[in-house]
C-alpha positions as CSV (number, residue, x, y, z in Angstrom):
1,X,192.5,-52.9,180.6
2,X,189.7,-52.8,178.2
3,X,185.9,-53.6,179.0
4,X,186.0,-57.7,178.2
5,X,189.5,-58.1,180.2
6,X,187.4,-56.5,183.3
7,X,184.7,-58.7,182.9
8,X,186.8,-61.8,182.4
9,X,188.4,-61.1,185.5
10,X,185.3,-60.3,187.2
11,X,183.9,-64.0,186.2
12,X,187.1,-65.6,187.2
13,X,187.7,-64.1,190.9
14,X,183.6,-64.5,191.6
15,X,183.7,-67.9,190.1
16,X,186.9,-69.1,191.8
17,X,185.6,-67.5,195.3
18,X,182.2,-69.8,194.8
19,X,183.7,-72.7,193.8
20,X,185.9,-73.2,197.0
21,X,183.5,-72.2,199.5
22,X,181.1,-74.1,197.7
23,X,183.2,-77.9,198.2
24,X,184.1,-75.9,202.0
25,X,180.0,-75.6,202.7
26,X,178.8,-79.0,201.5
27,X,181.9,-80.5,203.8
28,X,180.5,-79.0,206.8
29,X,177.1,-78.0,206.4
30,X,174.8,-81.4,207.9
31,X,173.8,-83.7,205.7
32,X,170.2,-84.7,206.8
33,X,167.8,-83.2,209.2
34,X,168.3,-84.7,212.7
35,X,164.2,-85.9,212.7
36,X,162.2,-84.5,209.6
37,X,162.9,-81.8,207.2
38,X,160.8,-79.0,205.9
39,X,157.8,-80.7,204.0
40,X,158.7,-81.3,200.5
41,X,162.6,-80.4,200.6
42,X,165.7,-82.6,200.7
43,X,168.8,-80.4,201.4
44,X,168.5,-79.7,205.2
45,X,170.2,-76.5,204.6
46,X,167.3,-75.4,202.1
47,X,164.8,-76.6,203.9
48,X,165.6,-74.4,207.0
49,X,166.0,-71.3,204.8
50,X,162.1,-71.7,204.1
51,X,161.0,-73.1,207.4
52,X,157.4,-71.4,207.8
53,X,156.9,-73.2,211.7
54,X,159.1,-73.8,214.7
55,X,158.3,-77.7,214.2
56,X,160.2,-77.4,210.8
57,X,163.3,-75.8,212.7
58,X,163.2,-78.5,215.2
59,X,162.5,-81.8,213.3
60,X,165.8,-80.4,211.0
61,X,168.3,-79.0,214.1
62,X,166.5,-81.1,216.8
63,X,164.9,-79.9,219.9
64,X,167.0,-77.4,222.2
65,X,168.8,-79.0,224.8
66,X,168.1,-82.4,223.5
67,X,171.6,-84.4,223.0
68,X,170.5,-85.0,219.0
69,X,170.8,-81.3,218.4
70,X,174.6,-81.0,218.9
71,X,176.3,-81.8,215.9
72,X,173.7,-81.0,213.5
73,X,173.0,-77.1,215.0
74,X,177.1,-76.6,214.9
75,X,177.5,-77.8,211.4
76,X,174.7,-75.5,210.6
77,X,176.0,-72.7,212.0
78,X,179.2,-73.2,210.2
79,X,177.6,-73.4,207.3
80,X,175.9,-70.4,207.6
81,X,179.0,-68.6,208.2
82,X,180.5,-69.8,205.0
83,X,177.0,-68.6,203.5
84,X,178.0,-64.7,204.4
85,X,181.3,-65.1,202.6
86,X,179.0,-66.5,199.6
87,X,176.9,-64.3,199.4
88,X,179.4,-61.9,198.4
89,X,180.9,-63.7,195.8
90,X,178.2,-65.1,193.6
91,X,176.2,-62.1,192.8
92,X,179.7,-60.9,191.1
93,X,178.8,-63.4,188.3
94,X,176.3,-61.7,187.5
95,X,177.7,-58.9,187.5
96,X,180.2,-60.3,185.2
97,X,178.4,-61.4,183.0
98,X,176.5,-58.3,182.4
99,X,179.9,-56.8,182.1
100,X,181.2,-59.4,179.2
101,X,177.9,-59.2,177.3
102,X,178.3,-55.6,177.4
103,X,181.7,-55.4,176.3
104,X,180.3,-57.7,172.8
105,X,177.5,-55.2,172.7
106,X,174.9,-58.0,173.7
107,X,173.4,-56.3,176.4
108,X,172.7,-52.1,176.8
109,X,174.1,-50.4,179.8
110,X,170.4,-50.0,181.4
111,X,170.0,-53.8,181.5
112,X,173.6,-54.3,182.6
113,X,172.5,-51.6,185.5
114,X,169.6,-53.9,186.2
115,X,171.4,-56.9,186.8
116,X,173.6,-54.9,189.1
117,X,170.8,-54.2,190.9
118,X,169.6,-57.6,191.2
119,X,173.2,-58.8,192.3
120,X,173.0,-56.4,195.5
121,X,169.4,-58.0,196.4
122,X,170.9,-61.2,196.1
123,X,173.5,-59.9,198.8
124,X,171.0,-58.0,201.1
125,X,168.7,-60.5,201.0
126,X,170.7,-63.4,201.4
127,X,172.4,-61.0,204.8
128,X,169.1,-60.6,206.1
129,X,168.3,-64.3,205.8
130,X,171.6,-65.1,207.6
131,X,170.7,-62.7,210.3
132,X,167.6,-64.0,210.8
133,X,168.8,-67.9,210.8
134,X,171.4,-67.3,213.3
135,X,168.5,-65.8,215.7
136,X,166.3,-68.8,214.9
137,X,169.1,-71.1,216.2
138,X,169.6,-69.3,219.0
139,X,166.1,-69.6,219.9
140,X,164.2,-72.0,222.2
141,X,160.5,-71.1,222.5
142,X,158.0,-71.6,219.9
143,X,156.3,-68.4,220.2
144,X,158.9,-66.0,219.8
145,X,160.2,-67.8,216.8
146,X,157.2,-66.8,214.9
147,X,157.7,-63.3,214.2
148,X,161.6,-64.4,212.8
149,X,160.0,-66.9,210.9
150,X,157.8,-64.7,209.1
151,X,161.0,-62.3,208.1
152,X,162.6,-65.6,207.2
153,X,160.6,-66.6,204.3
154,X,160.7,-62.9,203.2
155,X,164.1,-62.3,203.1
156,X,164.8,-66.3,201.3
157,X,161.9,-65.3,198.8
158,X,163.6,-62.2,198.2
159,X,166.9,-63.5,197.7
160,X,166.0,-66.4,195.1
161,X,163.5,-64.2,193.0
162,X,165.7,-61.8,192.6
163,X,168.4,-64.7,191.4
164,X,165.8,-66.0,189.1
165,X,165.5,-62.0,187.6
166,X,169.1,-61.9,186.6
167,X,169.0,-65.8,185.3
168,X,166.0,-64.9,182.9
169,X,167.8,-61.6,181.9
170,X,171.1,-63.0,180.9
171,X,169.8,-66.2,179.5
172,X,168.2,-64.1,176.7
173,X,171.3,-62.3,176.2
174,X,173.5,-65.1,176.7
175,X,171.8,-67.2,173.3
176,X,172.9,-64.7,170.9
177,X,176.8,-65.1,171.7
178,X,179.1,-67.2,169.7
179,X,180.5,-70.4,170.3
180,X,179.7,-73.1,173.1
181,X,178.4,-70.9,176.1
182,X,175.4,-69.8,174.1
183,X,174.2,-73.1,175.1
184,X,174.5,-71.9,179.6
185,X,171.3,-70.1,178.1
186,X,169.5,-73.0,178.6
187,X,170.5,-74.1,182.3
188,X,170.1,-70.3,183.4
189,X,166.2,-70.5,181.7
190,X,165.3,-73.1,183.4
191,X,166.2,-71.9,186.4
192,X,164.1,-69.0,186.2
193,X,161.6,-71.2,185.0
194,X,161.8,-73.4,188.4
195,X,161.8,-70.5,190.0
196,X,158.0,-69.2,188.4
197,X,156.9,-73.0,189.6
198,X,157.8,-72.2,193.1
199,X,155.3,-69.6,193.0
200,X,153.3,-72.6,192.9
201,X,154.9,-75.4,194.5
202,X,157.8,-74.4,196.8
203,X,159.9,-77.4,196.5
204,X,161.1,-76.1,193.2
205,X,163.1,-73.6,194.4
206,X,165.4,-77.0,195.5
207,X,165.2,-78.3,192.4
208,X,166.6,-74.7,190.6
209,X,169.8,-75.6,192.4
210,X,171.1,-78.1,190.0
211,X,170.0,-76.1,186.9
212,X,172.2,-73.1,188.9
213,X,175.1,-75.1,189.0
214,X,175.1,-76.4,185.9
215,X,174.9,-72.9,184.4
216,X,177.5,-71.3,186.7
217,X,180.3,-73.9,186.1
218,X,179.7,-73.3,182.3
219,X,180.5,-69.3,182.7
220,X,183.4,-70.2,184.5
221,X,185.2,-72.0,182.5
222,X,184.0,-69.9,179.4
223,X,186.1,-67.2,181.4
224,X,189.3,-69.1,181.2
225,X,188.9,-70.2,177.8
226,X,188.6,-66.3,177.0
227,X,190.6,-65.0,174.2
228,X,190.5,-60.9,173.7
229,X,187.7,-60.5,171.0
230,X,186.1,-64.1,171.4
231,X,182.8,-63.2,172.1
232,X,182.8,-60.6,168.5
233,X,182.0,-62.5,165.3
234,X,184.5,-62.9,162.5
235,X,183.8,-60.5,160.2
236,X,184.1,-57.5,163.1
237,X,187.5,-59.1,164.2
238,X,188.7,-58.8,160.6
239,X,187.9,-55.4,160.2
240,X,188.1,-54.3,164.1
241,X,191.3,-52.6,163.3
242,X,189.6,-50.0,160.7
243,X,186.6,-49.3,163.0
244,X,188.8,-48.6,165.8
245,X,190.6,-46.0,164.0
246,X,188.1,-44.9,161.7
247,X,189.8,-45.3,158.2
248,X,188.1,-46.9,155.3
249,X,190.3,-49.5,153.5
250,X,191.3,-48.1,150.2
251,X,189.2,-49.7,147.1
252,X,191.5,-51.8,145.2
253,X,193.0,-49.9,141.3
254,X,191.5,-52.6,138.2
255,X,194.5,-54.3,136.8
256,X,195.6,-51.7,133.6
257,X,195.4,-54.1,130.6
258,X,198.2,-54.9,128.5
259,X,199.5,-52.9,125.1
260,X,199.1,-54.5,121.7
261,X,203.3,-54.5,121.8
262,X,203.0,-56.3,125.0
263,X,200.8,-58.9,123.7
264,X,203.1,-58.9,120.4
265,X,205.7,-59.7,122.4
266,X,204.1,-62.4,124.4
């Protein structure tokens, strides 16, 4: 299997894997906060990730023991159970992407490291987030939620920065291929981009989500549009057969020119 087909397949298994528990999570996960989300944020699910005070985690999952928390605290607990299986799946993009640009010599194998190494911060951090929610929702006094809220934002911080890392890294890589996906550069800038704002206004890291998507769903289906050799430009496909086996095409012989009897003749 050469070097594209393994990235290829990489991007099509991670893809596939996001894609389904993606529709599966936005079935189940709630839909609105039970009283009042997280100042600033619309997606309840978001919203709890970077919940800084216990009144955030109430006015979204209701208080404990109150009949308005049912529902809404079960959904998001399901929800975050589909999270651990996603968080496994959609650092592999990355990690297939680094792997196809690779392959087309777009990207050097210290930068294609690098991404790796982002990917497995996405996964820690996004397990250590999980952890951490699934204590918070347990939890019914103010006081002791503090110290998990702290660790919280950390580990959410951690995750989408990051996310953002490999974004910026791969959109600069990603404008110099041929064809239509050179243009997912510009989704995956602008999330990073969103992501520098949130330094600033926190909200943004919402509004990254849609750039995210955008960019994602434009890598999958370049991987199964893939043809062997689609990302090398025309001139290397021509002559990809002498390169790989290191003979020079033999100069072409000038045409001999014609006797005087020949032309005679003619």
């Amino acid at each position: 299997m050469t070097a594209e087909r393994r990235a290829v397949r990489v991007l099509r298994v991670a893809g596939s894997v996001v894609l389904v528990l993606f529709l599966v999570s936005t079935a189940v996960a709630p839909r609105a906060p039970v009283r009042e989300n997280t100042p600033g944020f619309q997606n309840p699910v978001i919203g709890l990730e970077l919940a800084s005070r216990p009144e955030h985690v109430f006015g979204i999952l209701g208080r404990p023991g109150s009949a308005e928390r049912g529902m809404v605290a079960v959904r998001m607990r399901l929800a975050t159970w589909i999270d651990c299986l996603f968080l496994l799946a959609y650092p592999g993009i990355y990690v297939g992407i680094a792997l196809l640009l690779a392959a087309h010599g777009g990207m050097s194998h210290g930068l294609v490291r690098l991404i790796a190494a982002l990917a497995l911060v996405m996964a820690v951090g996004d397990a250590l987030e999980n952890g951490t929610l699934f204590r918070l929702m347990r939890e019914v006094d103010p006081v002791r939620m503090a110290p998990d809220l702290v660790q919280l934002r950390i580990f959410t911080l951690v995750k989408w920065y990051a996310l953002y890392a490999a974004s910026a890294l791969v959109a600069l890589a990603i404008r110099r291929e041929p064809g239509w996906w050179r243009w997912s550069a510009l989704p995956f800038a602008a999330a990073a981009l969103l992501g520098l704002l949130a330094v600033f206004h926190l909200p943004a890291i919402e509004w990254s989500v849609a750039a995210l998507g955008i960019a994602w769903i434009m890598t999958y289906a370049r991987a199964w549009a893939s043809r062997p050799g689609a990302g090398v430009t025309r001139p290397a496909r021509r002559f990809a057969p002498l390169v790989a086996t290191g003979r020079r095409r033999a100069p072409r012989s000038p045409p001999r020119p014609r006797s005087p009897t020949c032309r005679r003749a003619s």
